[in-house]
C-alpha positions in Angstrom: 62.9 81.4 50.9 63.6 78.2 49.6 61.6 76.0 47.7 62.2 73.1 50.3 60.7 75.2 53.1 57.4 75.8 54.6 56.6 79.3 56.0 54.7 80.0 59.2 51.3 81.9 58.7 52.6 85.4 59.9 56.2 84.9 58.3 56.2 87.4 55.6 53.9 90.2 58.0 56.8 89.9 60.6 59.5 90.5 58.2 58.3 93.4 56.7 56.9 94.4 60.3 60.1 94.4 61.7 62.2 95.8 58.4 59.8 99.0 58.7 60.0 99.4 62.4 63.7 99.8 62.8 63.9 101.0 59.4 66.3 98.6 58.1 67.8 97.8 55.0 66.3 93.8 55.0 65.6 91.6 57.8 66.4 87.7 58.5 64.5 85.4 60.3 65.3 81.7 61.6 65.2 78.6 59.4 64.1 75.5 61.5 64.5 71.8 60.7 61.8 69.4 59.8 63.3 66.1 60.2 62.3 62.7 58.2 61.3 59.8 59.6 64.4 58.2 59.1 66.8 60.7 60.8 69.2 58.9 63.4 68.2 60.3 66.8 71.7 61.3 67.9 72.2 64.0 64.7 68.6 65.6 66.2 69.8 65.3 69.7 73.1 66.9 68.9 71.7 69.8 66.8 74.0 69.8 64.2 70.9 71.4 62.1 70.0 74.4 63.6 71.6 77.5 63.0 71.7 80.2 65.7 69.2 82.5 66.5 69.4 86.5 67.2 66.4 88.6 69.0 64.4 90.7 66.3 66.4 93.9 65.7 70.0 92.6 66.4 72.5 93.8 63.4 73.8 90.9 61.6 77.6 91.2 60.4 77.8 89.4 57.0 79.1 86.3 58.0 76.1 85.6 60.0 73.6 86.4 56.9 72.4 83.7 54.2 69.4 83.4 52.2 66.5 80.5 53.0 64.6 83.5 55.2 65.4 86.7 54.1 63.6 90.0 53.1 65.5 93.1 51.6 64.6 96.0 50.2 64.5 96.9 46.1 66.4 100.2 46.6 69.8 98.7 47.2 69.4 95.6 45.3 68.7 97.4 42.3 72.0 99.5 42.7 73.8 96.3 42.5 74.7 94.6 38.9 72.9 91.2 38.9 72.5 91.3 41.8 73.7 88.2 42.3 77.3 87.6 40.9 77.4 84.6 38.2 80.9 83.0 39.5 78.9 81.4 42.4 76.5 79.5 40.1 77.9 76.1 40.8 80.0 77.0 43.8 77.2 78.2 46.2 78.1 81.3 48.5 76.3 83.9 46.1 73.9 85.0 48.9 77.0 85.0 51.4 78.7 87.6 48.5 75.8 89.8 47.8 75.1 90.5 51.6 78.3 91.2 52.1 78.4 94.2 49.2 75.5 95.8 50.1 76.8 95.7 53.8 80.0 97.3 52.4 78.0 99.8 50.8 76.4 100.7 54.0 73.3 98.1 54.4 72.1 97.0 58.1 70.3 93.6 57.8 68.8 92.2 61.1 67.3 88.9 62.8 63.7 89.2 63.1 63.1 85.8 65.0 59.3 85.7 64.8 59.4 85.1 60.8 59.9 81.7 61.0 60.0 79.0 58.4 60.4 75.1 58.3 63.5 73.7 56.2 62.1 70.2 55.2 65.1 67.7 55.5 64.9 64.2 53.3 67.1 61.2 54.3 69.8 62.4 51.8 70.6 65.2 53.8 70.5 64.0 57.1 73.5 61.6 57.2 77.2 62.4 58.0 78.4 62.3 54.8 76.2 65.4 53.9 76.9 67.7 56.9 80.5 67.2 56.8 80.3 68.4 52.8 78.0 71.0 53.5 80.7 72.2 56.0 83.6 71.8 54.0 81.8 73.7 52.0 80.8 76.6 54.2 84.5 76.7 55.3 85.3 77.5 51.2 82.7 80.5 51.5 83.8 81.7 55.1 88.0 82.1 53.3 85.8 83.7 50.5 84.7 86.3 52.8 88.1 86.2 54.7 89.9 87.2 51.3 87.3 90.5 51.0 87.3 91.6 54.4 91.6 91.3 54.7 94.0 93.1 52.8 96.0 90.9 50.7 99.5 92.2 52.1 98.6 91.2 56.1 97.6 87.2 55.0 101.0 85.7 55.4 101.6 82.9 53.3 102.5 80.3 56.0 99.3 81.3 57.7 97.3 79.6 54.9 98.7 76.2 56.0 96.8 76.9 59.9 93.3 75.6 58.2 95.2 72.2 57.3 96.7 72.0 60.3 93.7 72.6 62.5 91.5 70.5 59.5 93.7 67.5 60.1 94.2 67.6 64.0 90.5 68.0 64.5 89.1 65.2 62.2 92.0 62.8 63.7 90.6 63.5 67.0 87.3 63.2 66.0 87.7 60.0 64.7 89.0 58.7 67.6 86.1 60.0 70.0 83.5 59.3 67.0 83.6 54.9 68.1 82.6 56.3 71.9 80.2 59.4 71.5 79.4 59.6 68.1 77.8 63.3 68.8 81.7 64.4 70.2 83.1 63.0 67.5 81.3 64.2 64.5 81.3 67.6 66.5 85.2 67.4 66.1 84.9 66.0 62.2 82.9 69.4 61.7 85.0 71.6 63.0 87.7 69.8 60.6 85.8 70.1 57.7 85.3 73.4 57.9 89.2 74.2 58.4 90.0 71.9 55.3 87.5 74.2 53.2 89.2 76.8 54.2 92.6 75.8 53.2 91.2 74.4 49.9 89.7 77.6 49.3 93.3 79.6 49.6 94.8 76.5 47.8 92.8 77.0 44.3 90.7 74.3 44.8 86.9 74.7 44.2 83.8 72.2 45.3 81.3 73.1 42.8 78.1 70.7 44.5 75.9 72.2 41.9 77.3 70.7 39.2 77.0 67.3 40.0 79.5 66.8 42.1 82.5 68.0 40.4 85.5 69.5 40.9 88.2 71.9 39.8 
């Protein structure tokens, strides 16, 4: 878990409850939002926050894993080199990467939705600004997993230009409908964001948020 995040009494019982019962390789439970005072009701109201939910048992496919609530067992993270892999230090996307090699290596990960914990959010990252950078930035590590899971031969070279396409059309309408329902319109602007990630991704580009900012 994070060190941001508060964990519920029986979070860590129900993870390995539930890992052991249908003998799995690690189990993932749900990270809920603790908003600050100062969050603007329409970005609670619109739940751009939460993340989905699965009921306890349900296989997770690597795109829908991610660290924050996670428990997995030693064997198959010791097999790994690492395990983490050292190019994601600044990028973000390491959990993303490791989950999907063990997976590839024959790993079952699943939702265990009574482990829950509390993400605590401060004002800096409940703002517009911030979600649509933390989904530009998820688009970069949703291409990442694109390139892994896709032979290089079947992804066209025109078809890289789609993300900017659907990136551009997305956060033009989204600006338009953002003046009238702000929740529409930043709904569009994310949807955007995460296309232009994607294209940046496939472009050489690379957001690197843990090292202040920069990029390359």
């Amino acid at each position: 878990m994070d060190d941001d995040e508060e964990a519920d009494p029986e979070w860590l019982v129900q993870l390995w409850y539930s890992v052991v019962r249908y003998d799995a390789d690690g189990g993932l439970g749900p990270v809920v939002p603790k908003f600050n005072g100062d969050t603007p009701r329409w970005l609670i109201d619109g739940r751009f926050f939460e993340r989905p939910r699965h009921p306890t048992g349900t296989n997770l496919e690597a795109k829908q894993t991610r660290m924050g609530n996670a428990l997995i067992r030693r064997r198959p993270l010791m097999s790994l080199p690492g395990p983490f892999d050292v190019r994601f230090d600044f990028t973000g996307g390491e959990d993303g990467d490791l989950f999907a090699r063990l997976i590839e290596r024959g790993c079952r990960f699943i939702a265990v939705d009574s482990a829950v914990v509390y993400e605590h959010l401060p004002p800096a990252r409940t703002n517009v600004r911030w979600l649509l950078q933390k989904k530009f930035v998820g688009g970069i590590g949703a291409a990442r997993l694109y390139t892994r899971e896709v032979p290089a031969a079947s992804r066209l070279h025109w078809q890289r230009l789609r993300p900017l396409a659907k990136g551009l059309a997305w956060g033009a309408v989204g600006l338009v409908l953002f003046p009238i329902s702000r929740s529409h319109g930043l709904r569009q602007m994310v949807l955007g964001a995460q296309h232009l990630g994607r294209f940046s991704f496939h472009s050489g580009f690379t957001f690197r948020p843990y090292l202040r900012d920069s990029w390359r």
